[in-house]
PDB file as gemmi writes it, atoms N, CA and C in Angstrom:
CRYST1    1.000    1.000    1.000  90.00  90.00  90.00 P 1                      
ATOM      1  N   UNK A   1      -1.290 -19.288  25.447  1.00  0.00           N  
ATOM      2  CA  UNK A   1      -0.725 -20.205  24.478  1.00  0.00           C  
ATOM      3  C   UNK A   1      -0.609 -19.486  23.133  1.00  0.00           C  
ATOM      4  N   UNK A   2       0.956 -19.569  22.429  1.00  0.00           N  
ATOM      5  CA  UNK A   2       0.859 -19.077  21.145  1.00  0.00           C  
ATOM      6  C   UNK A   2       0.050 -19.520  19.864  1.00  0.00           C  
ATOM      7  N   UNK A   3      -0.467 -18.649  19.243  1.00  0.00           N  
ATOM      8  CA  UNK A   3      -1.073 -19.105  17.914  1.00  0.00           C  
ATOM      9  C   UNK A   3      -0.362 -19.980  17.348  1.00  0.00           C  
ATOM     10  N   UNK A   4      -0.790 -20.553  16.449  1.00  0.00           N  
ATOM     11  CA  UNK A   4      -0.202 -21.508  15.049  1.00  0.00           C  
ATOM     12  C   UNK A   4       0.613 -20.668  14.289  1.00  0.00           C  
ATOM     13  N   UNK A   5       1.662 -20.511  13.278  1.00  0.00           N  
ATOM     14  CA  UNK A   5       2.139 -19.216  12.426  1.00  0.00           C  
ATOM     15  C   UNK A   5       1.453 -19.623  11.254  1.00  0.00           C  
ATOM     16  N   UNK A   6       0.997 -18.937  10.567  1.00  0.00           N  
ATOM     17  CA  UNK A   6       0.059 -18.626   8.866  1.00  0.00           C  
ATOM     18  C   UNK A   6       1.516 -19.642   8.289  1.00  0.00           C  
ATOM     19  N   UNK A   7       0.860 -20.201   7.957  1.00  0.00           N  
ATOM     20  CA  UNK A   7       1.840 -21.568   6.573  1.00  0.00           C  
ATOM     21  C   UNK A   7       1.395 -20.938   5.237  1.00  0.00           C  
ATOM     22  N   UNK A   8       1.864 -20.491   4.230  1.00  0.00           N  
ATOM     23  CA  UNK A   8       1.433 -20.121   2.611  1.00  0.00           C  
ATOM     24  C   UNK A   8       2.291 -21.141   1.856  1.00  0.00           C  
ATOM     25  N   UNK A   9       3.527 -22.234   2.197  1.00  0.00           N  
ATOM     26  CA  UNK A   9       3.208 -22.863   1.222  1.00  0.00           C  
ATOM     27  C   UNK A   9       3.613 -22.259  -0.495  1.00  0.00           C  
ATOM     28  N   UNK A  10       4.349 -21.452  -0.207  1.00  0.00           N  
ATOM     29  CA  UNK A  10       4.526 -20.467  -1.595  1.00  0.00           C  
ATOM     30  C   UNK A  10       5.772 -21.475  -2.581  1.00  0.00           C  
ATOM     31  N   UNK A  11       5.471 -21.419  -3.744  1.00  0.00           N  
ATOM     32  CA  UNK A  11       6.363 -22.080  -4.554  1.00  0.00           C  
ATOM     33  C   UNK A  11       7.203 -21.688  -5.187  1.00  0.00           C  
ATOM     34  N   UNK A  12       7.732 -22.379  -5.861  1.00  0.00           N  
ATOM     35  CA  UNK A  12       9.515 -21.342  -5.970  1.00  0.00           C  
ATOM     36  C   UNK A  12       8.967 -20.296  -6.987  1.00  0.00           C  
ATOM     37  N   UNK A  13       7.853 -20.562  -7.702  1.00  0.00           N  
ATOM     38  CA  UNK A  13       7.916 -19.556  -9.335  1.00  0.00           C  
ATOM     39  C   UNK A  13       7.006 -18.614  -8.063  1.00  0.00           C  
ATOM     40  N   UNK A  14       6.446 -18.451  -7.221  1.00  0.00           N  
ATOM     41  CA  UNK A  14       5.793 -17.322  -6.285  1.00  0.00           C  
ATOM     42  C   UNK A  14       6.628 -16.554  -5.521  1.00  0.00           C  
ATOM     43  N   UNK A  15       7.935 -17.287  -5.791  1.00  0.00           N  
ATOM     44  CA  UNK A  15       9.190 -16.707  -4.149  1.00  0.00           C  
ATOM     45  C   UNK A  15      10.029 -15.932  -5.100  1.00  0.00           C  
ATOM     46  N   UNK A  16      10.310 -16.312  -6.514  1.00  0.00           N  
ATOM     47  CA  UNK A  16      10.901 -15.699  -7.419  1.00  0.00           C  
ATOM     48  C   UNK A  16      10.660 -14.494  -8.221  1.00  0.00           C  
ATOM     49  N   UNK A  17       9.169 -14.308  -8.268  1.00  0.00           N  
ATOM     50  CA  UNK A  17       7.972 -13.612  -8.917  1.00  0.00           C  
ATOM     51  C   UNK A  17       7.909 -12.433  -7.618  1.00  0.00           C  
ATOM     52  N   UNK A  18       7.656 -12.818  -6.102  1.00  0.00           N  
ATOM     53  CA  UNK A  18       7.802 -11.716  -5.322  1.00  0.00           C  
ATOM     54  C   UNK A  18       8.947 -10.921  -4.844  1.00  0.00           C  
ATOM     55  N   UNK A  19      10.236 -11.705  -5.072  1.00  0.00           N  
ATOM     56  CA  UNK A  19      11.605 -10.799  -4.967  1.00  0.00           C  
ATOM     57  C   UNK A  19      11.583 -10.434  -6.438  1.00  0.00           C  
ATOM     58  N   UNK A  20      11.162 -10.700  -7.339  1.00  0.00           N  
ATOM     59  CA  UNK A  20      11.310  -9.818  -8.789  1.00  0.00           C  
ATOM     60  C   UNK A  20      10.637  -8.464  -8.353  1.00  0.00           C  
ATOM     61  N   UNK A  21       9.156  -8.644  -8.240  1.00  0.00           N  
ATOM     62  CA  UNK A  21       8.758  -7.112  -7.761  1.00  0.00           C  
ATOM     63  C   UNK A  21       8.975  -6.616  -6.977  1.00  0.00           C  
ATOM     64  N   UNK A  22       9.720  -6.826  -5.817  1.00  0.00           N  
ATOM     65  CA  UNK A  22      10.835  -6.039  -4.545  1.00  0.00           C  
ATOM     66  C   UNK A  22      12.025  -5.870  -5.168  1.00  0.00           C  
ATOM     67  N   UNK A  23      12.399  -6.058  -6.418  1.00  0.00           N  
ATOM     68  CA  UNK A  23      13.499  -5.721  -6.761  1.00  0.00           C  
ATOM     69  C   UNK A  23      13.649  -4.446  -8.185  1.00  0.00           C  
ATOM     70  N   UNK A  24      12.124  -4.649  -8.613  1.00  0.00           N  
ATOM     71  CA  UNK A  24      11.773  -3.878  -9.948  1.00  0.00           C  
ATOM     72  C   UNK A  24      10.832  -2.612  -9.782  1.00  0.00           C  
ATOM     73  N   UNK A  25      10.292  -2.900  -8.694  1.00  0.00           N  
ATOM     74  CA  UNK A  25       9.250  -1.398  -8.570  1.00  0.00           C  
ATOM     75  C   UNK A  25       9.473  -1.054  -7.658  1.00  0.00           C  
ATOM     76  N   UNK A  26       9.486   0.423  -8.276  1.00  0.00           N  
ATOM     77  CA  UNK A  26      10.395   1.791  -7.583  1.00  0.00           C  
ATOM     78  C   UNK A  26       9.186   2.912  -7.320  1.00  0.00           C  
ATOM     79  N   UNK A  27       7.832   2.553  -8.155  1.00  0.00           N  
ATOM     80  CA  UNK A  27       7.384   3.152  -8.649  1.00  0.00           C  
ATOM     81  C   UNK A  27       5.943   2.717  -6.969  1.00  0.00           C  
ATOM     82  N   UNK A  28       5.440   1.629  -6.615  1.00  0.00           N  
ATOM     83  CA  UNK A  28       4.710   1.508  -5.871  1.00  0.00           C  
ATOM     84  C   UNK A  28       4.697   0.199  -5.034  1.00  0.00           C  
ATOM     85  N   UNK A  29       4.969   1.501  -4.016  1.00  0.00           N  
ATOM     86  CA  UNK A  29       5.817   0.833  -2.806  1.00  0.00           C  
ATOM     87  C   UNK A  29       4.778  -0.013  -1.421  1.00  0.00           C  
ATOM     88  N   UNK A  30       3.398   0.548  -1.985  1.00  0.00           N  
ATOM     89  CA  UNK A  30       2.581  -0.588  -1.127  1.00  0.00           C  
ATOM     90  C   UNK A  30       2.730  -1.848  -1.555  1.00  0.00           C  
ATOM     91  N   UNK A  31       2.934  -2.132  -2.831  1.00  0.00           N  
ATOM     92  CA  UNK A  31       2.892  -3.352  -3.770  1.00  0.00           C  
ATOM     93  C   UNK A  31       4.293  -4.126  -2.831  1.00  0.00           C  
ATOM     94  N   UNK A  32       5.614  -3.514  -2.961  1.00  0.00           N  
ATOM     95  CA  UNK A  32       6.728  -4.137  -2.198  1.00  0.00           C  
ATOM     96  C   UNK A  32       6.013  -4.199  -0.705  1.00  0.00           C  
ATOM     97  N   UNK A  33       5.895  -3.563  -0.026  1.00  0.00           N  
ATOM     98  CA  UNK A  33       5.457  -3.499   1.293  1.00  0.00           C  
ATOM     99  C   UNK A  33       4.699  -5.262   1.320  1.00  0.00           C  
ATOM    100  N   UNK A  34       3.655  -5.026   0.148  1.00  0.00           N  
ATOM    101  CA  UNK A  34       2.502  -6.326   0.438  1.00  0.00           C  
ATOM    102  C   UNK A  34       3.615  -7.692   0.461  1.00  0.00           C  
ATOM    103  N   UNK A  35       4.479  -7.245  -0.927  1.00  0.00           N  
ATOM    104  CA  UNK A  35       5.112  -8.797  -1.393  1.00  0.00           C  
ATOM    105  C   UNK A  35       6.452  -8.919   0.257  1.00  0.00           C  
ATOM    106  N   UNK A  36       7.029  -8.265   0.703  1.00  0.00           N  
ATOM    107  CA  UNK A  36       7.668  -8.255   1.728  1.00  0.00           C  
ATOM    108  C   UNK A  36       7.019  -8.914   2.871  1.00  0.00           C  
ATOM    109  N   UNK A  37       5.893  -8.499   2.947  1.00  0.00           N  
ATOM    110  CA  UNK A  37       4.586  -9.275   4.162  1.00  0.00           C  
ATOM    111  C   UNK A  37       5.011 -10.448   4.079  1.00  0.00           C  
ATOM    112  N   UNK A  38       4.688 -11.406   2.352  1.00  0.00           N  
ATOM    113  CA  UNK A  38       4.610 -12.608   2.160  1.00  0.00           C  
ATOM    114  C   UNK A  38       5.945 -13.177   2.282  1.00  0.00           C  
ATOM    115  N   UNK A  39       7.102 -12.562   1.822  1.00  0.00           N  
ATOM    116  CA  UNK A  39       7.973 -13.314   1.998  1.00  0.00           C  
ATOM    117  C   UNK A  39       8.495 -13.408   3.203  1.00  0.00           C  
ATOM    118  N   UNK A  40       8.388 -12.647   4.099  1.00  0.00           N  
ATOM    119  CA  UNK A  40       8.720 -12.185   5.601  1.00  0.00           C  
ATOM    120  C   UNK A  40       7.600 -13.648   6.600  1.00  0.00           C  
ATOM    121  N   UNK A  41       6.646 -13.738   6.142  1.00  0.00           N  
ATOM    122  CA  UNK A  41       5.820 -14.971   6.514  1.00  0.00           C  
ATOM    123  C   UNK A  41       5.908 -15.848   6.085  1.00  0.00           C  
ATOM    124  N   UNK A  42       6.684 -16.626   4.905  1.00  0.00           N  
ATOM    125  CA  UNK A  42       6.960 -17.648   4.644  1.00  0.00           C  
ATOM    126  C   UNK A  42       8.362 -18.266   5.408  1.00  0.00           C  
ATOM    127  N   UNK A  43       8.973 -17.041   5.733  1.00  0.00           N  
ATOM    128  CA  UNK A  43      10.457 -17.513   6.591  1.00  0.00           C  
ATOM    129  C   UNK A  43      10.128 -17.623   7.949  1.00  0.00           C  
ATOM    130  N   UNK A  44       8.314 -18.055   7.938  1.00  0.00           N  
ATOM    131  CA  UNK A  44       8.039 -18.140   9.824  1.00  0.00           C  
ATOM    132  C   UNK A  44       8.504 -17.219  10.750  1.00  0.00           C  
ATOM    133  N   UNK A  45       8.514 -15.871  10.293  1.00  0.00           N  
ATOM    134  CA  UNK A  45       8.586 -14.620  11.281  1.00  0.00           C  
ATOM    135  C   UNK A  45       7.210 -14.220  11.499  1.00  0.00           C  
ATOM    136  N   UNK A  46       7.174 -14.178  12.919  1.00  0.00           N  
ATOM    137  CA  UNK A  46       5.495 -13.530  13.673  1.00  0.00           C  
ATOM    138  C   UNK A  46       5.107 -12.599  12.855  1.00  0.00           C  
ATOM    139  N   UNK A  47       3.969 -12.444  13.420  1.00  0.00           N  
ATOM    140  CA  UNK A  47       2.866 -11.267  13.221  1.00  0.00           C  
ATOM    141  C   UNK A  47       3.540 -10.110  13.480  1.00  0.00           C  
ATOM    142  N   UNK A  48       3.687 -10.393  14.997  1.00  0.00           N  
ATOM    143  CA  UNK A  48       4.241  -9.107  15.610  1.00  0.00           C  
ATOM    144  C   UNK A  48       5.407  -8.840  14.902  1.00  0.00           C  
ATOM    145  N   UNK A  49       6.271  -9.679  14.564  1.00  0.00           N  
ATOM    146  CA  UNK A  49       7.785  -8.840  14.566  1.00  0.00           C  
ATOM    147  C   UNK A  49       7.629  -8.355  13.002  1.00  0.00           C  
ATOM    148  N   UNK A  50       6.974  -8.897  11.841  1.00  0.00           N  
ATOM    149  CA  UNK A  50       6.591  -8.442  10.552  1.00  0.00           C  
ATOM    150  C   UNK A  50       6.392  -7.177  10.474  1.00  0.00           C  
ATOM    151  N   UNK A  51       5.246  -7.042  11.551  1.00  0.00           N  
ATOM    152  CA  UNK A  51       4.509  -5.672  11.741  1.00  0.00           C  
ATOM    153  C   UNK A  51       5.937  -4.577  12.501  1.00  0.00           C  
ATOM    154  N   UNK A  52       6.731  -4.802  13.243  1.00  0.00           N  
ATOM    155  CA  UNK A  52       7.487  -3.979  13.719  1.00  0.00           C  
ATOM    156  C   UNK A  52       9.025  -4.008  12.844  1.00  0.00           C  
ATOM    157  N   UNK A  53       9.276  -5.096  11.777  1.00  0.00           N  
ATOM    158  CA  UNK A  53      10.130  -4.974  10.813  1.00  0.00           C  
ATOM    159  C   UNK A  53       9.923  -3.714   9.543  1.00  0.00           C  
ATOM    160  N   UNK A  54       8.330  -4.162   9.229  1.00  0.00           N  
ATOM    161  CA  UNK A  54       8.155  -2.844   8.211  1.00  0.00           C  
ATOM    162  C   UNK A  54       7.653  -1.628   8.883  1.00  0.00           C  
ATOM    163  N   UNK A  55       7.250  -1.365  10.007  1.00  0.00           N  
ATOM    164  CA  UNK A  55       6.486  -0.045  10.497  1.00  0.00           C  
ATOM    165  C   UNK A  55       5.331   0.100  10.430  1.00  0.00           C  
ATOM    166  N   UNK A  56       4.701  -1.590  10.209  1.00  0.00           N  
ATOM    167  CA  UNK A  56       3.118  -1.128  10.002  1.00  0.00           C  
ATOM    168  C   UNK A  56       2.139  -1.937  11.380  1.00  0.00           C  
ATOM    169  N   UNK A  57       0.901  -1.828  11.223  1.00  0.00           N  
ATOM    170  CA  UNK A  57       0.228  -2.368  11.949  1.00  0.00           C  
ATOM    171  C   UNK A  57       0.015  -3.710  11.842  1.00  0.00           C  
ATOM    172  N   UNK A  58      -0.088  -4.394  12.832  1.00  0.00           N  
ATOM    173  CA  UNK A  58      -0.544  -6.021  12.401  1.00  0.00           C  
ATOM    174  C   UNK A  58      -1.733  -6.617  12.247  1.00  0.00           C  
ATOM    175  N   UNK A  59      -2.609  -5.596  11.893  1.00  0.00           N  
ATOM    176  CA  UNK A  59      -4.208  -5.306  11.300  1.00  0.00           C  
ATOM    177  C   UNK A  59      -3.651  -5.116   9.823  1.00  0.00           C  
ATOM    178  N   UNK A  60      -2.613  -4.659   9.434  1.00  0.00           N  
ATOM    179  CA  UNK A  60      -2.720  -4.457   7.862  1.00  0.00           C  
ATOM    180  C   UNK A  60      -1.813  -5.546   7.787  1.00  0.00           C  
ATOM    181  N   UNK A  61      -0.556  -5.956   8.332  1.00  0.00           N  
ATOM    182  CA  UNK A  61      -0.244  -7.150   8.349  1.00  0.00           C  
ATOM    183  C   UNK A  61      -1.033  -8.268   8.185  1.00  0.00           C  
ATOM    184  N   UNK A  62      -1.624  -8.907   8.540  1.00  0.00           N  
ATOM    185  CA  UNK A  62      -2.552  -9.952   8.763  1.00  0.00           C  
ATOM    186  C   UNK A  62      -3.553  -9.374   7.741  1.00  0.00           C  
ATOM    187  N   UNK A  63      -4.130  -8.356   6.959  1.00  0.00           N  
ATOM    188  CA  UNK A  63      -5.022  -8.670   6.331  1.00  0.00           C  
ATOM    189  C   UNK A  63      -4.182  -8.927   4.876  1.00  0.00           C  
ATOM    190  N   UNK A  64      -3.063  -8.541   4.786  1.00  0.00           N  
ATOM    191  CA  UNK A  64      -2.251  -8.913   3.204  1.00  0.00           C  
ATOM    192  C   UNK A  64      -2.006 -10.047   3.287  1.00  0.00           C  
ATOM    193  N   UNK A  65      -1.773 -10.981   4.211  1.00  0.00           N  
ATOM    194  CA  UNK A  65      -1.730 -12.697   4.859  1.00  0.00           C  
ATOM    195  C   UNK A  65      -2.660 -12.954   3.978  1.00  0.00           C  
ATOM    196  N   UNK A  66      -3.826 -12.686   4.809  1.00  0.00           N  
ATOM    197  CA  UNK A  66      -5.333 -13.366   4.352  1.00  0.00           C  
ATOM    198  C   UNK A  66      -5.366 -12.953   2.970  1.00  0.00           C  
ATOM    199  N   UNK A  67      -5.423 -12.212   2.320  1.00  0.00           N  
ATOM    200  CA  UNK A  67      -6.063 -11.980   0.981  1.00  0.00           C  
ATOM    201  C   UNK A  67      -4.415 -12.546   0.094  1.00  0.00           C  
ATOM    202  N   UNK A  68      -3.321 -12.856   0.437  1.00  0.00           N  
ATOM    203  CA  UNK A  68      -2.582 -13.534  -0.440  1.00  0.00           C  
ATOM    204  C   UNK A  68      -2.755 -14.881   0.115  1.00  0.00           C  
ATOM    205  N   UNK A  69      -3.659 -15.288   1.078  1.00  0.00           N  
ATOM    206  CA  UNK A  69      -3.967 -16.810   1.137  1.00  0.00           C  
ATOM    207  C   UNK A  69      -4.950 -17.046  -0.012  1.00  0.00           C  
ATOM    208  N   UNK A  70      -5.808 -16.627   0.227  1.00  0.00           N  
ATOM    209  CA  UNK A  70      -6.915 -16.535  -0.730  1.00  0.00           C  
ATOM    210  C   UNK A  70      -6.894 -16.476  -2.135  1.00  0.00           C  
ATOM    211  N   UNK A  71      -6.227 -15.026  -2.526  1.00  0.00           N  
ATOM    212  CA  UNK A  71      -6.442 -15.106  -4.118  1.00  0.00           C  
ATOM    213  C   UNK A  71      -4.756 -14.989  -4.885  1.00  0.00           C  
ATOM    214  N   UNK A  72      -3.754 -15.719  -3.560  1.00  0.00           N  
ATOM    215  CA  UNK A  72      -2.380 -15.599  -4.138  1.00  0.00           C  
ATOM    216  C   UNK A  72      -1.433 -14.160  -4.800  1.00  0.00           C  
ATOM    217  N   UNK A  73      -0.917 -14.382  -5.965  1.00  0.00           N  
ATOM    218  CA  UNK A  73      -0.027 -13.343  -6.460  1.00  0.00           C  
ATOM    219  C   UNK A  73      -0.911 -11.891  -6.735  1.00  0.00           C  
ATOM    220  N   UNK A  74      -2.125 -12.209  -7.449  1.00  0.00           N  
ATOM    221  CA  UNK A  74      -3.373 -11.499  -8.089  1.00  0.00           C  
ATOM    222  C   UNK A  74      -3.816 -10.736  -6.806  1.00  0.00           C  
ATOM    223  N   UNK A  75      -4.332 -11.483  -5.728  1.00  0.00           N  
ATOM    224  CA  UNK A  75      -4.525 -10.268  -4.092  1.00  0.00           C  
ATOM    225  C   UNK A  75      -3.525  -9.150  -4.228  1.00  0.00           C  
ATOM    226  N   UNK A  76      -2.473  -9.289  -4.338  1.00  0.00           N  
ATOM    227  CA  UNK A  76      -1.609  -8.076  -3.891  1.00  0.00           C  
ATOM    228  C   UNK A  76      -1.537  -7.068  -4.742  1.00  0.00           C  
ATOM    229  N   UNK A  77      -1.962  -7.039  -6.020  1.00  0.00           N  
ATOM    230  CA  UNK A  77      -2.117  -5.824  -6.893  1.00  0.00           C  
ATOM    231  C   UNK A  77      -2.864  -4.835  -5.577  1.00  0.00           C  
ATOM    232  N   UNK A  78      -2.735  -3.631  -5.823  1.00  0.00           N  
ATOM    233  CA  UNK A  78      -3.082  -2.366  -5.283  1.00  0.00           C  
ATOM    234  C   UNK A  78      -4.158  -2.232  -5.991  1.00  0.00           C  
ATOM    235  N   UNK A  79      -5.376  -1.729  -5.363  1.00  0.00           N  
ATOM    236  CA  UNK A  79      -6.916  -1.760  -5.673  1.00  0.00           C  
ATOM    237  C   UNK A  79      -6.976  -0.152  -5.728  1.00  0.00           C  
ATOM    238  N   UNK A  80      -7.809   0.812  -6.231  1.00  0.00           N  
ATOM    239  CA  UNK A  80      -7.702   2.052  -6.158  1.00  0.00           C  
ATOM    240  C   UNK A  80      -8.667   1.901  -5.050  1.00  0.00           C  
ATOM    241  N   UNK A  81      -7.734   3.448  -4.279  1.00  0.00           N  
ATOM    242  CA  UNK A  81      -8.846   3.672  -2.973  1.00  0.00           C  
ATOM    243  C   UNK A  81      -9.939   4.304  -3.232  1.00  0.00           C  
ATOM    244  N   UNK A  82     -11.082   4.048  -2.618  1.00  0.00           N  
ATOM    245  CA  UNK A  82     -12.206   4.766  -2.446  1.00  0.00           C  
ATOM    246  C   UNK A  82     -12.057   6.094  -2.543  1.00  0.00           C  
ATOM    247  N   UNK A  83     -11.970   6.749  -1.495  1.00  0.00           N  
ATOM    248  CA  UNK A  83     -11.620   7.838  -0.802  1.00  0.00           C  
ATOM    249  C   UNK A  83     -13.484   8.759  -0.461  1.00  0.00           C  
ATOM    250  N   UNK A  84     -12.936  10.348  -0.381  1.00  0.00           N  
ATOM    251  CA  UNK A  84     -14.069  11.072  -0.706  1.00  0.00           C  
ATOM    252  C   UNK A  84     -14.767  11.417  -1.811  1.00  0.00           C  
ATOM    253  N   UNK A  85     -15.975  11.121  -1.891  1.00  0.00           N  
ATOM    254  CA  UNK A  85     -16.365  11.443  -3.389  1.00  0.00           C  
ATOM    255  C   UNK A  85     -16.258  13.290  -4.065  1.00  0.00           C  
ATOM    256  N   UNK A  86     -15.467  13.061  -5.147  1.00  0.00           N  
ATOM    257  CA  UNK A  86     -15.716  14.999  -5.388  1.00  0.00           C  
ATOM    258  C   UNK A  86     -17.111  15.459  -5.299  1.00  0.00           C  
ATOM    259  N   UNK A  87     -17.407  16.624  -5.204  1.00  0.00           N  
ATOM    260  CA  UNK A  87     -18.234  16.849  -5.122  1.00  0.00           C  
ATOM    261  C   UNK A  87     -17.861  18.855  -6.090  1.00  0.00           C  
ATOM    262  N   UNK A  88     -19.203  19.004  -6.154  1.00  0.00           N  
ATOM    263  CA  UNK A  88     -19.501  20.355  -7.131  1.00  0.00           C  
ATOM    264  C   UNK A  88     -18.533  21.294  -7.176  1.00  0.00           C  
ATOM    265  N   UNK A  89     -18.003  21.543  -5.550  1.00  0.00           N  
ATOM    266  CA  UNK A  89     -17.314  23.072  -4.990  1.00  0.00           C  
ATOM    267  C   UNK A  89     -15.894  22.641  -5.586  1.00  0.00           C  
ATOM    268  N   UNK A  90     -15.585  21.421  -4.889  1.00  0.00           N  
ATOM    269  CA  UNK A  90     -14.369  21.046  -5.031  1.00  0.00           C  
ATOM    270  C   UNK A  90     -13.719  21.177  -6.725  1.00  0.00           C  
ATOM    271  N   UNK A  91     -14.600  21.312  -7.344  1.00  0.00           N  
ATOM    272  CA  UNK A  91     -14.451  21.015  -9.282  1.00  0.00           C  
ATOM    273  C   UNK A  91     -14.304  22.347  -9.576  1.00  0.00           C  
ATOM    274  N   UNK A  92     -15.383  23.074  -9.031  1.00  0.00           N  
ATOM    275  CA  UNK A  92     -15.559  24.374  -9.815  1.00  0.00           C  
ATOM    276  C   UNK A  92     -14.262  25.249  -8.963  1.00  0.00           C  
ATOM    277  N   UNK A  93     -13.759  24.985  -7.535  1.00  0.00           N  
ATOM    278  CA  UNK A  93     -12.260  25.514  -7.372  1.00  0.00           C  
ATOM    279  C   UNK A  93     -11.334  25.285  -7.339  1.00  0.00           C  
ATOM    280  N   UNK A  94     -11.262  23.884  -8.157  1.00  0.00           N  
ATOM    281  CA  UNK A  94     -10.572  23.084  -8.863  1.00  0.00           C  
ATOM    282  C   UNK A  94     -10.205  24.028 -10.494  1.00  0.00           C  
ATOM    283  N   UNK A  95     -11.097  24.252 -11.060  1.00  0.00           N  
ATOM    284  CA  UNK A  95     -11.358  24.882 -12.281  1.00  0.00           C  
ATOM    285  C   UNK A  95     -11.040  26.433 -12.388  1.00  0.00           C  
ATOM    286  N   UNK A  96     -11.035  27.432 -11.077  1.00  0.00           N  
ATOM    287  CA  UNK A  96     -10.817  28.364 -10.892  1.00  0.00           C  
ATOM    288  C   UNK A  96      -9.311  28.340 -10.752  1.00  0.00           C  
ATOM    289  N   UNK A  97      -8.509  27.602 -10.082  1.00  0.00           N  
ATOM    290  CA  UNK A  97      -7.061  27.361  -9.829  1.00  0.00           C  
ATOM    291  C   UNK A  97      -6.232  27.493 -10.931  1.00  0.00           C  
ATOM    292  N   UNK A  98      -6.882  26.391 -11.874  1.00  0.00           N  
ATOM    293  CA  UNK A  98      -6.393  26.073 -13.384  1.00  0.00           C  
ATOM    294  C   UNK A  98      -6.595  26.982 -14.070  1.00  0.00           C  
ATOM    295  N   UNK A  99      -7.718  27.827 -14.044  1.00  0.00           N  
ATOM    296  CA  UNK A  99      -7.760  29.319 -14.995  1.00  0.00           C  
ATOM    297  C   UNK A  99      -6.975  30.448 -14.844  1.00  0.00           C  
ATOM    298  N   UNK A 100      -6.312  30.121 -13.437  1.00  0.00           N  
ATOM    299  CA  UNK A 100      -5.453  31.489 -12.576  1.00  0.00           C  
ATOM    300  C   UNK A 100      -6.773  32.537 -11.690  1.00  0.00           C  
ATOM    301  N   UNK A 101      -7.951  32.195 -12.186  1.00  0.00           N  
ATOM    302  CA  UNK A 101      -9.333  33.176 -11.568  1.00  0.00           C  
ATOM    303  C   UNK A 101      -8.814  33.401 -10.398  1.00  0.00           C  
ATOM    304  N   UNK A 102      -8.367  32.456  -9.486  1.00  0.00           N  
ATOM    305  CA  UNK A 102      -8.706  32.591  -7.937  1.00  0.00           C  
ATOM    306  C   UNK A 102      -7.604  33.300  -7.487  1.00  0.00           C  
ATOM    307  N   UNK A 103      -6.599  33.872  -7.720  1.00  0.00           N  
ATOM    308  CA  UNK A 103      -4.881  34.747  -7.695  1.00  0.00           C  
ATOM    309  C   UNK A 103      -4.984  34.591  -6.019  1.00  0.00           C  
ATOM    310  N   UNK A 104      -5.924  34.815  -5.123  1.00  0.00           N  
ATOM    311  CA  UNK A 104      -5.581  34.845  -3.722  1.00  0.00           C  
ATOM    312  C   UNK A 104      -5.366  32.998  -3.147  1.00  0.00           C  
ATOM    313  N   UNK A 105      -6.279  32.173  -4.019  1.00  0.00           N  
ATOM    314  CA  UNK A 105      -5.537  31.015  -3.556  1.00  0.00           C  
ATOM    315  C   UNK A 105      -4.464  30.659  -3.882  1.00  0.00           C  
ATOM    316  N   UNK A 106      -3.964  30.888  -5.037  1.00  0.00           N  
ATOM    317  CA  UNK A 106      -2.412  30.808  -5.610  1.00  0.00           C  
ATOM    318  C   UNK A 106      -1.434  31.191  -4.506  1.00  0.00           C  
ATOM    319  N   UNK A 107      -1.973  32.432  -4.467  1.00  0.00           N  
ATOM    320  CA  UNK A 107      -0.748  33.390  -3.733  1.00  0.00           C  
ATOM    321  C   UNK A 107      -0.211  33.250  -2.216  1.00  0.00           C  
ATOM    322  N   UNK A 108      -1.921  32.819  -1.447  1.00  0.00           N  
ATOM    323  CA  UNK A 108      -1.930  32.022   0.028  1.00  0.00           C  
ATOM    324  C   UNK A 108      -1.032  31.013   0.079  1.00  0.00           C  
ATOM    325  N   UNK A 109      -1.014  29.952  -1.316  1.00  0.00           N  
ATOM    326  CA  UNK A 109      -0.408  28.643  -1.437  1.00  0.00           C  
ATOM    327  C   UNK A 109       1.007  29.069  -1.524  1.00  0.00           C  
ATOM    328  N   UNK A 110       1.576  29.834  -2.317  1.00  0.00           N  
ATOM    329  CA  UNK A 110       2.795  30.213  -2.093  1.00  0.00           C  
ATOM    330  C   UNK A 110       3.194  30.531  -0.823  1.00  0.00           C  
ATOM    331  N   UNK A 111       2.798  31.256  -0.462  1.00  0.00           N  
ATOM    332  CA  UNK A 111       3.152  31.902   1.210  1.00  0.00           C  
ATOM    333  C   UNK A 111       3.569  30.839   2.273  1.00  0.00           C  
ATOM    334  N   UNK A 112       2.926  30.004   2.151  1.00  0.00           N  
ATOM    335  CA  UNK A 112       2.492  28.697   2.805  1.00  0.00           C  
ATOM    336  C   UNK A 112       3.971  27.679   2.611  1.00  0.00           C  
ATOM    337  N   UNK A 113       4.426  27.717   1.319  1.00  0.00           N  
ATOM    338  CA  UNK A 113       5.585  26.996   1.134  1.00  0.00           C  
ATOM    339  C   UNK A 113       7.099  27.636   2.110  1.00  0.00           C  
ATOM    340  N   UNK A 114       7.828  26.520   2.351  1.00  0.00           N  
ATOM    341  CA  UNK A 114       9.099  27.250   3.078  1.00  0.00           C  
ATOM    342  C   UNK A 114      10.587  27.584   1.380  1.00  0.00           C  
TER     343      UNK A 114                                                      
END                                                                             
């Protein structure tokens, strides 16, 4: 038996506000990706076909659902990622790069380009 489809219920100043930023930022494109989710789910298109309209998973699908159920327009800002924390080596040949010190990583890096 099929699920229920996610209802959001979005109001016109939310439907207007998310094709403004699919229409204005050029600049970060997870942000369109997120607002596309929402408007793509308010026109009662599945999970699945959302997820195979933009190219993404319907694990990241469904979690931009949930967190624009929740905290609306404000959820979809882009959060900075975690990632790996720097650490000592990474700084100090970080710092060697920028001085020119290291000439064989430079030069490897060139090589490397087509």
């Amino acid at each position: 038996m099929p699920r229920k489809r996610l209802m959001l219920n979005l109001s016109s100043y939310e439907k207007k506000e998310l094709a403004r930023i699919i229409l204005q930022s050029r600049d970060d494109l997870r942000m369109v990706q997120h607002c596309k989710i929402i408007l793509l789910t308010d026109e009662g298109i599945s999970l699945q076909g959302i997820a195979d309209q933009l190219g993404m998973s319907k694990t990241t699908v469904n979690t931009w659902r949930q967190i624009f159920k929740t905290k609306r327009l404000s959820g979809l800002k882009v959060r900075k990622r975690l990632g790996r924390r720097p650490n000592a080596k990474n700084k100090r040949v970080k710092k060697q790069i920028l001085a020119g010190q290291n000439r064989d990583v430079l030069l490897s890096a060139d090589s490397c380009t087509p």
